[in-house]
ZAKOLDREN-199988 format. One line per field, with one value per residue (C-alpha): residue in one letter; x, y, z. Coordinates in nm, 4 decimals, decimal comma. Layout:
! ZAKOLDREN-199988
type [A:...]
c1 [X:...]
c2 [Y:...]
c3 [Z:...]
***
This chain:
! ZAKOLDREN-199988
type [X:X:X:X:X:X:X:X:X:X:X:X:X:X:X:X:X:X:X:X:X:X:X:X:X:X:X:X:X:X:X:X:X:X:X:X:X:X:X:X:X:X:X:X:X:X:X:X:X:X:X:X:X:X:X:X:X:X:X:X:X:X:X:X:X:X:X:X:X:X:X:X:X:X:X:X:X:X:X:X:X:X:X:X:X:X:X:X:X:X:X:X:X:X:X:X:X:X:X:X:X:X:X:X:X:X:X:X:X:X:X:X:X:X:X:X:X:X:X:X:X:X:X:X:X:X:X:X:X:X:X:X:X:X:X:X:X:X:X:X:X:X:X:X:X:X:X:X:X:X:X:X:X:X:X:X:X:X:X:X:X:X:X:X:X:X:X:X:X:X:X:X:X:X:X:X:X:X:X:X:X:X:X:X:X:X:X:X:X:X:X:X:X:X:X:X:X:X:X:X:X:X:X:X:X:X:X:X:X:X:X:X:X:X:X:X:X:X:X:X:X:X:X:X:X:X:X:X:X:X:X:X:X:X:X:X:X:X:X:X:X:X:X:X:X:X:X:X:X:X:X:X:X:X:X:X:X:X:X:X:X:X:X:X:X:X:X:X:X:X:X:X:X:X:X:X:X:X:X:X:X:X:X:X:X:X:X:X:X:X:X:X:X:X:X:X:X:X:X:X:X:X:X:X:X:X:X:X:X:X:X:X:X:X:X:X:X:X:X:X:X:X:X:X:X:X:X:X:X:X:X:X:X:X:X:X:X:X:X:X:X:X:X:X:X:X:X:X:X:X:X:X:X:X:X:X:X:X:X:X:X:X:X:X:X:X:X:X:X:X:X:X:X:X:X:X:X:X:X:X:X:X:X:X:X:X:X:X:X:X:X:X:X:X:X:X:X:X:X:X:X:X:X:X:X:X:X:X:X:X:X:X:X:X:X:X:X:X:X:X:X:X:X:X:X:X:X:X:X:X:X:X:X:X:X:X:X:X:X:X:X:X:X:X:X:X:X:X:X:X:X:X:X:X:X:X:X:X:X:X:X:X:X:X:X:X:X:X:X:X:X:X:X:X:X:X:X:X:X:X:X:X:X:X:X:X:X:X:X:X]
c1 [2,0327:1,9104:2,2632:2,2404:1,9152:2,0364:2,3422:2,1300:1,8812:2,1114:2,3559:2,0979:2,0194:2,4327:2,4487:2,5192:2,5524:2,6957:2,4793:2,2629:1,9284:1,7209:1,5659:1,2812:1,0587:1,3621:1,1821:1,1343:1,4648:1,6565:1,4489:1,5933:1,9116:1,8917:1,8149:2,1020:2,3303:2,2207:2,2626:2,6201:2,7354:2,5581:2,8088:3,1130:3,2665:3,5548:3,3752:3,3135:3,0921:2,8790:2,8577:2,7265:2,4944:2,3812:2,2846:2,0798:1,8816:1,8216:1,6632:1,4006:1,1228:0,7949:0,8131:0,6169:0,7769:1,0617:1,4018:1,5347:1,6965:1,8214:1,9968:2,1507:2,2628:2,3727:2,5609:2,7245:2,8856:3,0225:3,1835:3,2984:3,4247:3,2406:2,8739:2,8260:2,4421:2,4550:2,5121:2,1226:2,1412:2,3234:2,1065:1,7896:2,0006:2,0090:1,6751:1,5274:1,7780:1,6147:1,2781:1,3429:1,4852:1,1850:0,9425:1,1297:1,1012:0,7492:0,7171:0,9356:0,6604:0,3782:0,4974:0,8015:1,1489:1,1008:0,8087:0,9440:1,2206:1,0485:0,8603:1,1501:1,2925:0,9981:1,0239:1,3730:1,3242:1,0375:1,1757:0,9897:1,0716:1,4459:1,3989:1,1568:1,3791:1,7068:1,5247:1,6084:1,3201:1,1467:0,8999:1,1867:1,2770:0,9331:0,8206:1,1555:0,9522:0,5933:0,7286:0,9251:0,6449:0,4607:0,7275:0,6561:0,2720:0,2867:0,5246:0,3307:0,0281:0,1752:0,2306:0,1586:0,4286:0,5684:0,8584:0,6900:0,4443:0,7200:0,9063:0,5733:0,4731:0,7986:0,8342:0,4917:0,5678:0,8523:0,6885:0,4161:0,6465:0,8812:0,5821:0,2538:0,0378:0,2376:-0,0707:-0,2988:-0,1068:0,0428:-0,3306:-0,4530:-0,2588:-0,2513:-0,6543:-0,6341:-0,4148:-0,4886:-0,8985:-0,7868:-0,5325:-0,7975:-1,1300:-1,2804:-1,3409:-1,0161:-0,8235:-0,9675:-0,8365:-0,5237:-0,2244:-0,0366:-0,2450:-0,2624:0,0745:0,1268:-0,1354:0,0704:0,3942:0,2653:0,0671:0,1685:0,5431:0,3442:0,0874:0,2886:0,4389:0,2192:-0,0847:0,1472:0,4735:0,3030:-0,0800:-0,0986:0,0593:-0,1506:-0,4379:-0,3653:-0,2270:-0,5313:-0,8022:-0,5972:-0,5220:-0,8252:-1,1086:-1,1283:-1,0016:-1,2720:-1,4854:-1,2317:-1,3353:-1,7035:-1,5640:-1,4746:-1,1671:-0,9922:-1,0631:-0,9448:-0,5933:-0,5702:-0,5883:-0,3349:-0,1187:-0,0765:-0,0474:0,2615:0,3750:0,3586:0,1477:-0,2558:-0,1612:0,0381:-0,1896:-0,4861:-0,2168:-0,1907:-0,5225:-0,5982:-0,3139:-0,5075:-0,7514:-0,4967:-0,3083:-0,3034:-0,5826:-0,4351:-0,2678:-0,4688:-0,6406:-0,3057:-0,3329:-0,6718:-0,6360:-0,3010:-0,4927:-0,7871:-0,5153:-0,4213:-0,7473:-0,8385:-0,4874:-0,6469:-0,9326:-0,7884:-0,5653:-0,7148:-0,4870:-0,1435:-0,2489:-0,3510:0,0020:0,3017:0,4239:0,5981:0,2844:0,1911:0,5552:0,4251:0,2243:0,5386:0,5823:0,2131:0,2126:0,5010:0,3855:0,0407:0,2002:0,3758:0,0572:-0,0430:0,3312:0,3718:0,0788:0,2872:0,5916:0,3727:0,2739:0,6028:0,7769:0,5517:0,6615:0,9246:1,3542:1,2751:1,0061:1,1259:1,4452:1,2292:1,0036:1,3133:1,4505:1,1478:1,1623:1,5691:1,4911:1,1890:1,4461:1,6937:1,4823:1,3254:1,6843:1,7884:1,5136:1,5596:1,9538:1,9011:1,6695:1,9413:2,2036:1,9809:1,8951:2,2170:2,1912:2,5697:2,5615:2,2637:2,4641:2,7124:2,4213:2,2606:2,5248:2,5480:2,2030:2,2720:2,5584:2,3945:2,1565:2,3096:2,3306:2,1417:1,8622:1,4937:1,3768:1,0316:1,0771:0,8745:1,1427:1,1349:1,0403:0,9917:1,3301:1,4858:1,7506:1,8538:1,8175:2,0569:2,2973:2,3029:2,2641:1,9905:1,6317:1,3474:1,1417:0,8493:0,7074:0,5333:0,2423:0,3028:0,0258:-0,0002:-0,0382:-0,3149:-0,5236:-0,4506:-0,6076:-0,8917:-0,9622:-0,9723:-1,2616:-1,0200:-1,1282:-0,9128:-0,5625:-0,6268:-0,2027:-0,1937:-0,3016:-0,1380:0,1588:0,1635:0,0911:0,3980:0,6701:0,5983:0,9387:1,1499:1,4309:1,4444:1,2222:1,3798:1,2654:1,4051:1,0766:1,0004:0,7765:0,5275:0,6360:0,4825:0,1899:0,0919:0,1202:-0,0276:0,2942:0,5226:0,3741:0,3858:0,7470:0,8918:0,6830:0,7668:1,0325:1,4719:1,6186:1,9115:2,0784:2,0070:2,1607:2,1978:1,8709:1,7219:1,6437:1,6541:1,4138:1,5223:1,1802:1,3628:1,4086:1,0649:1,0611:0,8891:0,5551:0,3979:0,2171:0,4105]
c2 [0,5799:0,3254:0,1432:0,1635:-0,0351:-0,2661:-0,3590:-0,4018:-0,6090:-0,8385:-0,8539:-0,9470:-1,2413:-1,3487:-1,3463:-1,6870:-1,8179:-2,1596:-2,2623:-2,5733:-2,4867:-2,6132:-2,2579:-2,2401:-2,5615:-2,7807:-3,0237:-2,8204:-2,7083:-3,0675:-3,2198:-2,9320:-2,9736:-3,3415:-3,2748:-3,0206:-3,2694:-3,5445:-3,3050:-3,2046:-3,6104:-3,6506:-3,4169:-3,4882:-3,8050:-3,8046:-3,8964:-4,2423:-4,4285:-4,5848:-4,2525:-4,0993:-4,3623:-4,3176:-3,9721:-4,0308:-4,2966:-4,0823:-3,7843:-3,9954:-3,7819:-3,6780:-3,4043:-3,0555:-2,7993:-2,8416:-2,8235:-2,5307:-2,3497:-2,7510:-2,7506:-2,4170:-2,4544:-2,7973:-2,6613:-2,4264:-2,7151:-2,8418:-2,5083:-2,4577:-2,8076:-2,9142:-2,8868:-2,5946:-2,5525:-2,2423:-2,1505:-2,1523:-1,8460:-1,6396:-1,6925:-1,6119:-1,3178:-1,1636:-1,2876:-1,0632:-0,7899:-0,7959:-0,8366:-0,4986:-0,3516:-0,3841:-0,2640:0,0571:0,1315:0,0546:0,2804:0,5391:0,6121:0,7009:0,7746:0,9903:0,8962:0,9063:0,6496:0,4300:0,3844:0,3066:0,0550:-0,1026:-0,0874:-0,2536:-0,5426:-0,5987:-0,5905:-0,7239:-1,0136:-1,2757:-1,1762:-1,2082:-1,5568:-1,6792:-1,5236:-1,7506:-2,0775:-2,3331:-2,3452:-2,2044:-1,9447:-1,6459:-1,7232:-1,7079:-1,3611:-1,2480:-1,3011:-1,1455:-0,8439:-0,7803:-0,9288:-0,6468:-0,3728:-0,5075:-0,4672:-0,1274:0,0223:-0,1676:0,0002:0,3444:0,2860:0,0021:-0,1639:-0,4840:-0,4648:-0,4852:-0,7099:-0,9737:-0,9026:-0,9356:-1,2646:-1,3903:-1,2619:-1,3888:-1,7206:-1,8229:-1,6875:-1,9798:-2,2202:-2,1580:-2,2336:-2,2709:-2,0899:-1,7732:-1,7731:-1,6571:-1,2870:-1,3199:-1,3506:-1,0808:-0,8485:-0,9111:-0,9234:-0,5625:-0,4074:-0,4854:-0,4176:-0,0498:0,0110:-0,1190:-0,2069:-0,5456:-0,5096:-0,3669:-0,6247:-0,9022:-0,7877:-0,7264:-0,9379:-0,7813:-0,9256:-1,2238:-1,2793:-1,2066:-1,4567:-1,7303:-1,6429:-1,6683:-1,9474:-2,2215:-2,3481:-2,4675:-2,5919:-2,7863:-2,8764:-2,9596:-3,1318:-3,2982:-3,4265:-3,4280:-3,4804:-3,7601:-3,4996:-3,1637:-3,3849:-3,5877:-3,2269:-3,0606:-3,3498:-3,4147:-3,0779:-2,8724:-3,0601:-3,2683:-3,0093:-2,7778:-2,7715:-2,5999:-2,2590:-2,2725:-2,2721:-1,8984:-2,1079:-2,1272:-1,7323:-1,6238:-1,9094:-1,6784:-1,3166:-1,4695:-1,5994:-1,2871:-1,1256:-1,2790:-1,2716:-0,9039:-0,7414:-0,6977:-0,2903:-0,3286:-0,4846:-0,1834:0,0586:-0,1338:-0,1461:0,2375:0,2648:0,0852:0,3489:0,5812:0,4533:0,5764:0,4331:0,1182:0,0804:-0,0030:-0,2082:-0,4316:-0,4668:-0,5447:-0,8231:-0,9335:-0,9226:-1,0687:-1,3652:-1,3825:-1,4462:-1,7342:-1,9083:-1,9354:-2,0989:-2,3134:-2,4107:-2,4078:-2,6014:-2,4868:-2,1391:-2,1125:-2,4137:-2,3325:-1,9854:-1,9862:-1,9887:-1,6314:-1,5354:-1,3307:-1,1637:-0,9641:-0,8336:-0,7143:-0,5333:-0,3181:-0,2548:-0,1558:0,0823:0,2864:0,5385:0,5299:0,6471:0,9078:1,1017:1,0318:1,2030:1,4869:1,5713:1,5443:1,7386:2,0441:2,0427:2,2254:2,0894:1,9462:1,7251:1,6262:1,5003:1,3042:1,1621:1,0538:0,8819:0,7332:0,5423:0,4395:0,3517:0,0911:-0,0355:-0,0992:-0,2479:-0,4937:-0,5928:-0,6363:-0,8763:-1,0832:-1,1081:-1,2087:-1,4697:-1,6080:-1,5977:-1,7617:-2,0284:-2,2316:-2,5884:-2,6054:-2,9306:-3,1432:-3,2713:-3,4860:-3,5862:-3,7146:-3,8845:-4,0663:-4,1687:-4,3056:-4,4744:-4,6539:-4,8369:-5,1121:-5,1099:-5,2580:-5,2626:-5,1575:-4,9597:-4,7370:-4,3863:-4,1373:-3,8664:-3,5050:-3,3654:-3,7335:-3,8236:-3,5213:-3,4725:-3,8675:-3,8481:-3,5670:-3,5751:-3,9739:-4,0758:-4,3101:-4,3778:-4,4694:-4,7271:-4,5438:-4,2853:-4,3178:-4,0541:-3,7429:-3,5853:-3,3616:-3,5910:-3,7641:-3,4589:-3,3888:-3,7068:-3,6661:-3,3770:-3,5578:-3,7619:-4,0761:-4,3847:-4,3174:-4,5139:-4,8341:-4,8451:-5,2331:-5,3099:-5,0648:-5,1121:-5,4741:-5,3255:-5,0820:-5,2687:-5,6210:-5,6996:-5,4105:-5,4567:-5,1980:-4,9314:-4,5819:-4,2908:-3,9319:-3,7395:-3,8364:-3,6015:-3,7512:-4,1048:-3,9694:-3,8481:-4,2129:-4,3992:-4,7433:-4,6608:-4,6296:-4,9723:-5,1648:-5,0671:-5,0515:-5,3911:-5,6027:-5,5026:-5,5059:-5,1964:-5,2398:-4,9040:-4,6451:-4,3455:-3,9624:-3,8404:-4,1863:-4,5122:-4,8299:-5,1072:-5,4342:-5,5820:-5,8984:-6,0202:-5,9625:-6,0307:-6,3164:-6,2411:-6,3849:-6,7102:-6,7006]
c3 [4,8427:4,5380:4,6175:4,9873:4,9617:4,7326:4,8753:5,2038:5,0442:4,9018:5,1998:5,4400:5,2004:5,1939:5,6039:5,7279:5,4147:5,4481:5,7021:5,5923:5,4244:5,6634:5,7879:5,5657:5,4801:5,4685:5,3043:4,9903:5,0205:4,9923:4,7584:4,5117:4,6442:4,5951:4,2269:4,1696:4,3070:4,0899:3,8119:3,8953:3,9458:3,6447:3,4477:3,6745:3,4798:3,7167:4,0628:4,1605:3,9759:4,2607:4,4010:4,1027:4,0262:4,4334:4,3565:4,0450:4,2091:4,5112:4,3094:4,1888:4,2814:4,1725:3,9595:4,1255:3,8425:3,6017:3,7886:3,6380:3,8969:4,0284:3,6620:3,6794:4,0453:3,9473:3,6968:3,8851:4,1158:3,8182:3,7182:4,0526:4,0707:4,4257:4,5843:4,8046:4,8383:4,9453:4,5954:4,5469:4,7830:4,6032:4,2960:4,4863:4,6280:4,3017:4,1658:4,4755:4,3808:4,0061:4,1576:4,3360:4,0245:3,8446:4,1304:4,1892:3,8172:3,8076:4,0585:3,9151:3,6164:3,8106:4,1211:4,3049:4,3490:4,6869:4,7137:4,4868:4,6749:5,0136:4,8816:4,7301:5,0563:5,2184:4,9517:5,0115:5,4363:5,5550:5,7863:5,5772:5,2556:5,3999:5,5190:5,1925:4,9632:5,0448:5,0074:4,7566:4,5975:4,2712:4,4084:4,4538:4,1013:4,0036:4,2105:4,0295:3,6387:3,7780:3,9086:3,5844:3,3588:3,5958:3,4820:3,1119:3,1075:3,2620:3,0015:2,7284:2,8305:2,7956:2,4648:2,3273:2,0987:1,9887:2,2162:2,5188:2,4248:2,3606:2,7012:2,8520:2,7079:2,7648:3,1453:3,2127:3,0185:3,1789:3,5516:3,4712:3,3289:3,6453:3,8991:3,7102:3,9743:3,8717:3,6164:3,8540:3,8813:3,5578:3,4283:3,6688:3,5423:3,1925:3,1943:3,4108:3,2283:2,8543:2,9465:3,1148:2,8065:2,4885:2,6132:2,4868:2,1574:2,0833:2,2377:2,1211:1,8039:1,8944:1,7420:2,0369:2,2807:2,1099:2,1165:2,4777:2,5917:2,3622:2,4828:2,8483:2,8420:2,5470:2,7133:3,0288:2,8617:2,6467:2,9385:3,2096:2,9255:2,6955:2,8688:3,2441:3,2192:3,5000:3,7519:3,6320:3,7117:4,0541:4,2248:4,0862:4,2338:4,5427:4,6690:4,5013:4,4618:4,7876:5,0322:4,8495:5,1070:5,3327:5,1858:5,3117:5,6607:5,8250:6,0120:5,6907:5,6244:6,0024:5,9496:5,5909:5,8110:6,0587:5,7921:5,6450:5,9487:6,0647:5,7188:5,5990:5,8356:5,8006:5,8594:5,5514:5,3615:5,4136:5,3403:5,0534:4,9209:4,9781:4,7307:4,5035:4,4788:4,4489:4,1860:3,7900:3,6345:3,4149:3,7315:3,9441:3,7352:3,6573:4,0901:4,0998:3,8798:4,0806:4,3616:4,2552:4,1339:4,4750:4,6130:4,3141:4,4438:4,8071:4,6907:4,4795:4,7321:5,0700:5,3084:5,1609:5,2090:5,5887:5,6384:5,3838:5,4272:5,0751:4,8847:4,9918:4,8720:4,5679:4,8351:4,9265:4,5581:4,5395:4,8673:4,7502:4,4187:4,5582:4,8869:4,6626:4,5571:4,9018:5,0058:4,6858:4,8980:5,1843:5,0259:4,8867:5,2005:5,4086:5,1299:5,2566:5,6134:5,7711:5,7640:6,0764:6,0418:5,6281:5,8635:6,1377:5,9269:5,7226:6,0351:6,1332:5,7720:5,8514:6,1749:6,0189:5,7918:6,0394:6,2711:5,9666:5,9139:6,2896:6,3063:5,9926:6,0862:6,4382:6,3662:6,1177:6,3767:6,6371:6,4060:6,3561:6,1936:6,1346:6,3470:6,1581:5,8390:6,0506:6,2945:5,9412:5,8248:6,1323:6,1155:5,7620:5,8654:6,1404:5,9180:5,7297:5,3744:5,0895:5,3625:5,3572:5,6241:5,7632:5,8856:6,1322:6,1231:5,9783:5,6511:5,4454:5,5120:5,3011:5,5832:5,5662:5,1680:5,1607:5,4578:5,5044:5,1353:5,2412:5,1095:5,3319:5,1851:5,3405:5,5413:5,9126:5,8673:6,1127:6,3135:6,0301:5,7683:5,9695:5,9909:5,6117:5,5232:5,7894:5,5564:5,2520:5,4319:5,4411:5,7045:6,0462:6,0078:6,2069:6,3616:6,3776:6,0331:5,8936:6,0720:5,9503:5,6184:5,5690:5,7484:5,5511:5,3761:5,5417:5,8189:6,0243:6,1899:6,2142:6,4099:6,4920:6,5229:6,9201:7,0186:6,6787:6,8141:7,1998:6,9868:6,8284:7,1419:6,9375:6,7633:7,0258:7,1762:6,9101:6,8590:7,1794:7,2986:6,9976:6,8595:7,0084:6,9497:6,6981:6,7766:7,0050:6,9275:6,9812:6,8531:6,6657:6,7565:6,4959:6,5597:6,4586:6,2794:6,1746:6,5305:6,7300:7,0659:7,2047:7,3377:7,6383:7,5790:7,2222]
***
């Protein structure tokens, strides 16, 4: 049964696994794949040296979190002698796989086999988890560390010991140096935990805990303060401090229910917390503080949470850890009942799986972007070289970075973007100074997102009044702003 899930959990992650990694915030996804690739024509001292030079100067990006996983994919293309992105799959595949490994024995010392296992199960098919757990991006690798820094506090706690302090404050460590808001769980449940196992006083003066807290918190720190200061302190006034005022409004708390509604399920969630107050003392404890982590992330970072769907990831690891006292009564119970019903109920739990998995697979069947990279390149190809250009297309020009090898000069503001900075109180974008503003010094206009150009119809004006169309192609346009039309009276 353990393998059967496993092999299922991982499988589901492996179907379709060449197609492009645009299913899940694309946007996220290329900029690390832009990085690995940098990395691997970086070591690769036979390719062209144009080509290699191309790729470092295109992976010039701000820094959100060290590029780890970019180095070790980046790496592996190098191994492997060629750049297959879906390597990064395959990776997360087995990150998850660990991930499950170390929730199932969590849940093998204080609960039954039998519950354990179903909330493994649940991590490993819950649709979302499926299609979050594939992306090319940190956050699998860093649910991977909390759930095992998790296992680590739990056993540490049963009997406290040097050994599992250290593979604590090294899980936890490298969860936050991974994806520094990992410290809101990781702190959660070290706080929880340590409290339940030693009380204040004790703890306090306790090398062991001591040690933990170092190992867990001084490589980011060291990090993010010493090397990276500027960018600890721009995400932290940008995206917490002036979209604050976002939590004193009950939309943002209804967008948060619905959010993790579609995500895991509110049902799921209750379920959940009743097994909170079922669980082994020090035990629940460690999941009150993860989720009381959970909650602190929300309000510290109001918009992403009710608008990116990957930062309630770890939400998927803390549900499962947290149903599995709530299904150990389940199991007690059912283990009491007739053959008959042992066997339905046992079917009913299949039959959830299966249907989980149906789901998740369809969706990645139905969603096919085999077609996009050549339609990229194209686009790239269209526009000549060694020329500057403005964009209003899809995810900040990632796709064109990546697929065309091209890098817009800058980036026409979506609908989205506008309403983002209508949050942060900004003056409404005036589209005719601003317009003059961007586009001073560049050749060409570009735009693939039609539907945001039909949204900003100043834009579209201004563009399609003004300006000759240099190419018109099969999904973009290229305005010419080097050759304006002549106006009327002009």
């Amino acid at each position: 049964m353990i393998l059967l899930v496993a092999v299922a959990g991982i499988g589901i992650r492996l179907y379709d696994l060449q197609d492009p990694p645009l299913d899940f915030h694309p946007a996220r996804q290329l900029r690390s794949a832009i990085i690995a690739r940098a990395v691997y024509y970086r070591l690769d001292t036979t390719a062209d040296a144009a080509t290699r030079q191309l790729a470092q100067d295109l992976a010039q990006l701000e820094m959100y979190e060290p590029p780890i996983l970019e180095n070790i994919v980046g790496f592996t293309y190098y191994l492997v002698h060629g750049e297959y992105v879906w390597i990064a799959r395959i990776y997360n595949a087995i990150f998850w796989l660990l991930g499950g490994a170390a929730i199932f024995l969590l849940g093998r010392r204080l609960a039954s086999w039998w519950a354990a296992l179903l909330g493994t199960a649940w991590f490993f098919c819950l649709p979302f988890s499926v299609y979050a757990s594939r992306s090319f991006q940190p956050e699998p690798w860093m649910v991977m560390w909390i759930l095992l820094c998790a296992y680590a506090l739990y056993v540490w706690s049963d009997r406290p010991g040097w050994k599992w302090a250290i593979l604590a404050g090294l899980s936890g460590g490298m969860a936050i140096l991974v994806k520094v808001v990992a410290g809101y769980f990781i702190a959660g449940m070290a706080i929880g935990v340590v409290l339940a196992t030693l009380g204040l006083r004790s703890a306090l003066r306790s090398r062991q805990v001591w040690s933990m807290a170092a190992l867990m918190l001084l490589p980011a720190a060291v990090l993010y303060l010493v090397f990276n200061p500027s960018r600890s302190g721009e995400f932290f006034s940008f995206w917490t401090v002036s979209l604050s005022g976002l939590i004193f409004t009950t939309n943002f708390y209804a967008d948060w229910l619905v959010m993790m509604n579609y995500l895991v399920g509110l049902t799921n969630v209750v379920v959940a917390l009743v097994g909170i107050l079922l669980a082994e003392r020090r035990y629940r404890w460690m999941l009150v503080g993860a989720w009381a982590g959970y909650v602190l992330y929300g309000l510290m970072f109001p918009y992403q949470y009710t608008t990116h769907e990957y930062y309630h990831l770890p939400l998927v690891g803390l549900t499962a850890m947290s149903l599995i006292p709530a299904l150990d009564v389940v199991v007690k119970k059912i283990v009491e009942q007739a053959a008959l019903w042992r066997l339905a109920t046992a079917g009913l739990f299949v039959f959830m799986a299966f249907y989980s998995l149906y789901v998740a697979r369809s969706v990645l069947y139905v969603d096919s972007y085999a077609y996009e990279p050549a339609s990229w390149q194209r686009v790239g190809e269209a526009i000549p070289a060694g020329r500057s250009f403005v964009a209003l297309t899809a995810d900040y020009g990632m796709r064109l970075r990546y697929y065309g090898w091209r890098a817009i000069a800058v980036s026409w503001p979506s609908a989205g973007d506008l309403n983002l900075s209508a949050l942060h109180g900004d003056a409404p974008m005036q589209t005719e100074d601003y317009f003059n503003e961007v586009t001073a010094g560049k050749d060409y206009f570009l735009v693939t997102a039609f539907s945001e150009l039909d949204a900003q119809p100043e834009l579209k004006a201004i563009l399609t009044t003004r300006y000759p169309l240099f190419v018109d192609g099969d999904g973009y346009a290229i305005y010419d702003l080097d050759h304006p039309l002549a106006q009327d009276g002009g």
